[in-house]
LUMROLO-481840 format. One record per residue: residue in three letters; x, y, z of N, C-alpha, C in turn. Coordinates in steps of 0.1 Angstrom, whole numbers, plus 5000, padded with zeros to 4 digits. Example, Ala and Ser with C-alpha at 12.3 -4.5 7.8 and 13.67 -1.06 7.14 Angstrom:
BEGIN
ALA513249435078512349555078513249675078 SER512849785071513749895071512950005079 
//
This chain:
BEGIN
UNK711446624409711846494412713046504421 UNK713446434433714546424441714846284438 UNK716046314440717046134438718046164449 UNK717446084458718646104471720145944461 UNK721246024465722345914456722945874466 UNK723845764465725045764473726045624471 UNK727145614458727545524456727045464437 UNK726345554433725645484424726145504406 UNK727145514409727945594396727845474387 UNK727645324387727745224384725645214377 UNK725145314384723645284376723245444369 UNK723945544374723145664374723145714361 UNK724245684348724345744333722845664329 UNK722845554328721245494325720445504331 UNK720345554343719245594351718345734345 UNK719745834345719345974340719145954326 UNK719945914319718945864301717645864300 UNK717845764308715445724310715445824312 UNK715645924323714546074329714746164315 UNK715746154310715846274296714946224288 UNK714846084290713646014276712045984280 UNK712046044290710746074292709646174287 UNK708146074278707946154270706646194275 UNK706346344281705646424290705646594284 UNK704846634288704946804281704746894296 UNK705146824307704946924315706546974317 UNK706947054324708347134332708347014342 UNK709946994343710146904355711946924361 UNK711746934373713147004374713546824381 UNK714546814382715346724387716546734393 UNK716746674409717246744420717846614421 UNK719146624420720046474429720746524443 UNK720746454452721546464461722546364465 UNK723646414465724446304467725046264482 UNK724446164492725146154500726546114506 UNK727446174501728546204505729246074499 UNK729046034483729645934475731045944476 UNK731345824475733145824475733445734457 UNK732645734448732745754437732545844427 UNK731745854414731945964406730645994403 UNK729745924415728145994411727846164411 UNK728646224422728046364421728846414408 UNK729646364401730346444386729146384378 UNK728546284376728346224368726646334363 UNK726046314381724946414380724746574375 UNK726046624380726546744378726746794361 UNK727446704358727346714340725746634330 UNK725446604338724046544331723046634327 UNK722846674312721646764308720046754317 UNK719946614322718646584327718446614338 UNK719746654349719946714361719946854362 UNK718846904367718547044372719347114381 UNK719447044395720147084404721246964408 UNK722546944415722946864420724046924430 UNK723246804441724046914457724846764461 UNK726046794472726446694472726946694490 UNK726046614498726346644512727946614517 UNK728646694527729946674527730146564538 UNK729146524543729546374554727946324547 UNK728246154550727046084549726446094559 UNK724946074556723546134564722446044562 UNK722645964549721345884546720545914541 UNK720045844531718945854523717745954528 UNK717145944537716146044544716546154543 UNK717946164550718346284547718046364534 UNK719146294523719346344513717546354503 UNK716746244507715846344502714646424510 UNK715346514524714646624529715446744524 UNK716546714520717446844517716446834498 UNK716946744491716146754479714446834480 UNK713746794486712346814493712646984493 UNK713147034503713147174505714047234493 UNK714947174483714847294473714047274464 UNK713547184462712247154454711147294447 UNK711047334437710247474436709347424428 UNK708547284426707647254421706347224430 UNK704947234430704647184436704247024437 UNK704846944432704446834431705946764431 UNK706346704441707446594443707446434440 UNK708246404434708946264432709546224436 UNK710046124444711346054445711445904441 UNK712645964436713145804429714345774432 UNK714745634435716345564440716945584424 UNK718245614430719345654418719545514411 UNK719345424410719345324402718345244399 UNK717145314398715745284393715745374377 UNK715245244368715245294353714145304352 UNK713645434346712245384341711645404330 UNK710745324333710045354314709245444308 UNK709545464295709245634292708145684298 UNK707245634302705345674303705545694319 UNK706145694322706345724343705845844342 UNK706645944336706446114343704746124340 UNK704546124326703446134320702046064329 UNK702545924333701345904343700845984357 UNK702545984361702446034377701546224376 UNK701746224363701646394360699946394357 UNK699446304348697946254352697246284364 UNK697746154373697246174386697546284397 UNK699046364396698846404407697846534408 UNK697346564419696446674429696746734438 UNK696446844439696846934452696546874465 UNK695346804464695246724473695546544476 UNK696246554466696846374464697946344468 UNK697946224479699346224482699446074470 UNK700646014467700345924456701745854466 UNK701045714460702545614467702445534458 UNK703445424457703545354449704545284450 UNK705045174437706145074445706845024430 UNK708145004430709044954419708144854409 UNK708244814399708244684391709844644386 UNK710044544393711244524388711544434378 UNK711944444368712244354351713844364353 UNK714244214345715744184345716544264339 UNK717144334343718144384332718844344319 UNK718544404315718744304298719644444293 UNK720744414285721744484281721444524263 UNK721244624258721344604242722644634234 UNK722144624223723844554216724844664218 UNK724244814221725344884224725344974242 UNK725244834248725444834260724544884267 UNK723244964264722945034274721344964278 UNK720944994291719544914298718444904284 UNK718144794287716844764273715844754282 UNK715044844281713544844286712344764282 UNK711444674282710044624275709544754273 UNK708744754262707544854258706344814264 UNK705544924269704244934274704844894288 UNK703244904296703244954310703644794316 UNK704344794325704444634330703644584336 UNK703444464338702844354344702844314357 UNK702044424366701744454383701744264386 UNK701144174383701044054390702543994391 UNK703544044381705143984384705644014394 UNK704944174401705844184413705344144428 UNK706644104434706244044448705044084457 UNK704644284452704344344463702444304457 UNK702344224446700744224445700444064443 UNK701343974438701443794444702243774451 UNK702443744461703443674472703543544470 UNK704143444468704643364471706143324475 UNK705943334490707243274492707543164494 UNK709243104499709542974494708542894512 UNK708742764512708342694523709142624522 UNK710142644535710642564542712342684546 UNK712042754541713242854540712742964549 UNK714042964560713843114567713743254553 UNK712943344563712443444553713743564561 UNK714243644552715343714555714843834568 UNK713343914562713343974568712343934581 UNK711743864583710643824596711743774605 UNK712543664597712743524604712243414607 UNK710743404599709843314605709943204591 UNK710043054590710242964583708642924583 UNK708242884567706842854568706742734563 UNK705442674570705642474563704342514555 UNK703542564550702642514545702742674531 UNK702642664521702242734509701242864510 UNK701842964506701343124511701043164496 UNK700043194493699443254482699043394486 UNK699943504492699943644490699543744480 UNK698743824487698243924479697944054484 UNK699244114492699244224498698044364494 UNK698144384483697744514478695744484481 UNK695544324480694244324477693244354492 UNK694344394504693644424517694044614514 UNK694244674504694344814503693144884498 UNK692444754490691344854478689944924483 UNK690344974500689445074506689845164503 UNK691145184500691245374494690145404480 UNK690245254470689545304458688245294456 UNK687545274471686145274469685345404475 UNK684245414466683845604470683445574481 UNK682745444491682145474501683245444515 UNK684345434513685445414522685945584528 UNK685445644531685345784535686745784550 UNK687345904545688345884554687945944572 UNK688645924582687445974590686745904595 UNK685545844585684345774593684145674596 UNK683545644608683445524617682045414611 UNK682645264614681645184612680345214622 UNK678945224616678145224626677145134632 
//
């Protein structure tokens, strides 16, 4: 797993909790890279039992960066990356460790749930796998009548979005990569 950081000393003690509470039986090394924080993320990583390696670039470079440098010390063959203030829930490793293949590239996308605080302060997670239709990236609806931040385009009439459902030619057997309609 690489975690490109930079600034994140404010999420990373609960971030890294979840990866130590992840319940999986395979080896997993965990690689942070800090791009050149001007807080206490690279201490924070550095002393964390859940952190394998932690490097800390001496000028900022950007996230890409920081996870090609993670990438190349990597001695697994199978890579993760995750944003240093992504929590996740215990069943992550264990899935991703399911699917992945020598020949699989795997992608995927956040579910984001509210942060909810428990009585002794630390991120409260729901149990079980979350609820794919809450996030943006599989119902869309946006507002009408409101510029959209990242287009710029303002819409008058009601968008009922469903990004993912123009993807489901990867999961069909006869979607062959390669081959041409004839």
């Amino acid at each position: 797993m690489v975690i490109p950081a930079r600034n994140t000393a404010y999420a990373l003690p609960a971030m890294l909790d979840a990866l130590a509470a992840q319940r999986h039986a395979a080896d997993v090394e965990v690689i942070l890279v800090d791009d050149a924080s001007t807080d206490a993320t690279f201490d924070i990583a550095r002393r964390h039992p859940a952190v394998t390696t932690a490097v800390r670039l001496a000028e900022r470079r950007g996230s890409a960066t920081a996870r090609n440098v993670g990438a190349r010390l990597a001695q697994f063959p199978t890579v993760l990356f995750i944003d240093a203030d992504m929590v996740l829930p215990s069943h992550v490793f264990a899935d991703v460790i399911t699917r992945a293949a020598a020949d699989t590239v795997l992608t995927g996308f956040r579910h984001n749930v509210p942060y909810q605080a428990s009585p002794c302060g630390n991120p409260f997670l729901p149990e079980g796998p979350p609820h794919l239709t809450a996030d943006h990236r599989v119902i869309w609806k946006p507002p009408v009548g409101a510029v959209l931040p990242y287009s710029g385009i303002t819409l008058t009439d009601e968008l009922d979005g469903r990004p993912l459902d123009a993807t489901d030619e990867r999961q069909r057997p006869s979607a062959a990569v390669g081959s041409r309609p004839g």
